[in-house]
C-alpha positions as CSV (number, residue, x, y, z in Angstrom):
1,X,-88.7,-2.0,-41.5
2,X,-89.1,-1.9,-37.8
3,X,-91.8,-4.4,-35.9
4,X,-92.8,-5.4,-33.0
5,X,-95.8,-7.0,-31.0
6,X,-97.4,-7.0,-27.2
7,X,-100.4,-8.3,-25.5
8,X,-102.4,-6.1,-27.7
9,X,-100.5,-4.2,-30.1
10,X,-98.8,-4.2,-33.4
11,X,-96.3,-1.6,-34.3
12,X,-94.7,-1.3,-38.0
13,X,-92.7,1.2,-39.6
14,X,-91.5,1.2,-42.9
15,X,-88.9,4.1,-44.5
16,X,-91.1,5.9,-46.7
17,X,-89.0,7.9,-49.2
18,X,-91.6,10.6,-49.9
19,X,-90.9,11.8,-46.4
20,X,-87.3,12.1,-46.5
21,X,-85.8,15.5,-45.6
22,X,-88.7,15.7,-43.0
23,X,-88.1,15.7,-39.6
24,X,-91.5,13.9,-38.5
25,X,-92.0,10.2,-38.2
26,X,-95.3,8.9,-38.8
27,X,-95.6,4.8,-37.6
28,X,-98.5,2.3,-37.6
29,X,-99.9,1.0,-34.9
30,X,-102.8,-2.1,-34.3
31,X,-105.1,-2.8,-32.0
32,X,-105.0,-6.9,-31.9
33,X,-108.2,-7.3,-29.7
34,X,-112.3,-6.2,-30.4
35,X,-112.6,-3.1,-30.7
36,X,-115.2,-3.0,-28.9
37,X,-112.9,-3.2,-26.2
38,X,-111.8,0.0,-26.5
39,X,-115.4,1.7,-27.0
40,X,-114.7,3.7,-22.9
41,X,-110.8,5.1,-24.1
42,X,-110.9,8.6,-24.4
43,X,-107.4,8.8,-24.8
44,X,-104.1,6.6,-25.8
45,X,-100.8,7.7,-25.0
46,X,-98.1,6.4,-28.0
47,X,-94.6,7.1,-26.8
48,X,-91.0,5.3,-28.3
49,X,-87.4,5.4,-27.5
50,X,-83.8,4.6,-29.3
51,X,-80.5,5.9,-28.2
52,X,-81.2,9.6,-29.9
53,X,-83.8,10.3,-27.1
54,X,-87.9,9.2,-26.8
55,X,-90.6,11.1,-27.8
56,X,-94.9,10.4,-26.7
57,X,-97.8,11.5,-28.6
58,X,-101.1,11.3,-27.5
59,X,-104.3,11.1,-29.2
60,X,-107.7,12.0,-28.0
61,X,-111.0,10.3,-29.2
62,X,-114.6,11.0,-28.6
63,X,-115.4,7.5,-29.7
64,X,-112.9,4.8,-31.6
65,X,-114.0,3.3,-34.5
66,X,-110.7,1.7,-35.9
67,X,-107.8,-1.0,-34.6
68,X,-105.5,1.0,-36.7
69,X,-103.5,3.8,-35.7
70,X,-101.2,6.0,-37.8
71,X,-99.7,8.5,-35.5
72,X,-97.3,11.4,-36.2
73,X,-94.2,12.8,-33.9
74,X,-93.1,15.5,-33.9
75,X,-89.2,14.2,-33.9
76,X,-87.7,11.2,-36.3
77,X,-85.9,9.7,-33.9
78,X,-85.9,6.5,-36.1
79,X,-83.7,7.6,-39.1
80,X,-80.3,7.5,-37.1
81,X,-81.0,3.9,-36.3
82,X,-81.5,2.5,-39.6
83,X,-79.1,-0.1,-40.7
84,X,-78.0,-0.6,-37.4
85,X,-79.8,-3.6,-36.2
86,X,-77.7,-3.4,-32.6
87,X,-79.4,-0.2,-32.1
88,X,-82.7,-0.7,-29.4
89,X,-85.9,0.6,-29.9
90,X,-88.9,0.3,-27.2
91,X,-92.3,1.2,-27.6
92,X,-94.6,2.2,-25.0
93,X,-98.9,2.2,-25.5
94,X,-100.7,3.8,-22.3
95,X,-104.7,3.5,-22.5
96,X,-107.3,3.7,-19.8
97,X,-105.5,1.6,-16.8
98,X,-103.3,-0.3,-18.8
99,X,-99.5,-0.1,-20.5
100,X,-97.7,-2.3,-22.6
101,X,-94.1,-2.2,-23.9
102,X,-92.6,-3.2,-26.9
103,X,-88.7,-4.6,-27.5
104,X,-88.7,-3.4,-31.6
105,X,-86.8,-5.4,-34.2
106,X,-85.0,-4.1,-36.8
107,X,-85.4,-5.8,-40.6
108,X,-83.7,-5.4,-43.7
109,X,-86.0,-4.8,-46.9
């Protein structure tokens, strides 16, 4: 499992065997605050890194209704960092004028 928090964000992914073989990665992300708060973003911008490379995905939205995100890449970059807890991951959220970062941890199940 990889976790991590900011200011306003929860990110968790868990290895999900169904998906092995796949080359997508699909992660969780939460919105900490109202959600009312984010009633004027039109957009967020979900973007993470590791030493394979980084990857963003962006999502559009006429209105959000939800704290919780489940977004799919197109690219697992993920996979070639499990079980090697020295291995860095960062994550990066980008809505309306604001951006947080995330330092990801690592967990054994």
């Amino acid at each position: 499992m990889f976790y991590g928090e900011s200011e306003n964000w929860t990110f968790q992914y868990h290895t999900d065997s169904k998906r092995s073989g796949n080359n997508t990665v699909s992660v969780d992300f939460y919105y900490k605050g109202k959600i009312t708060e984010l009633l004027e973003t039109k957009r967020i911008v979900f973007s993470y890194g590791t030493s394979i490379g980084s990857i963003a995905e962006t999502l559009h939205f006429d209105q959000i209704d939800t704290a919780y995100f489940n977004v799919e890449f197109d690219e697992d970059l993920i996979q070639g960092i499990v079980g090697k807890p020295e291995e860095k991951m960062r994550v990066i959220l980008e809505w309306e004028d604001k951006r947080e970062t995330m330092n990801i941890t690592q967990y054994e199940k």
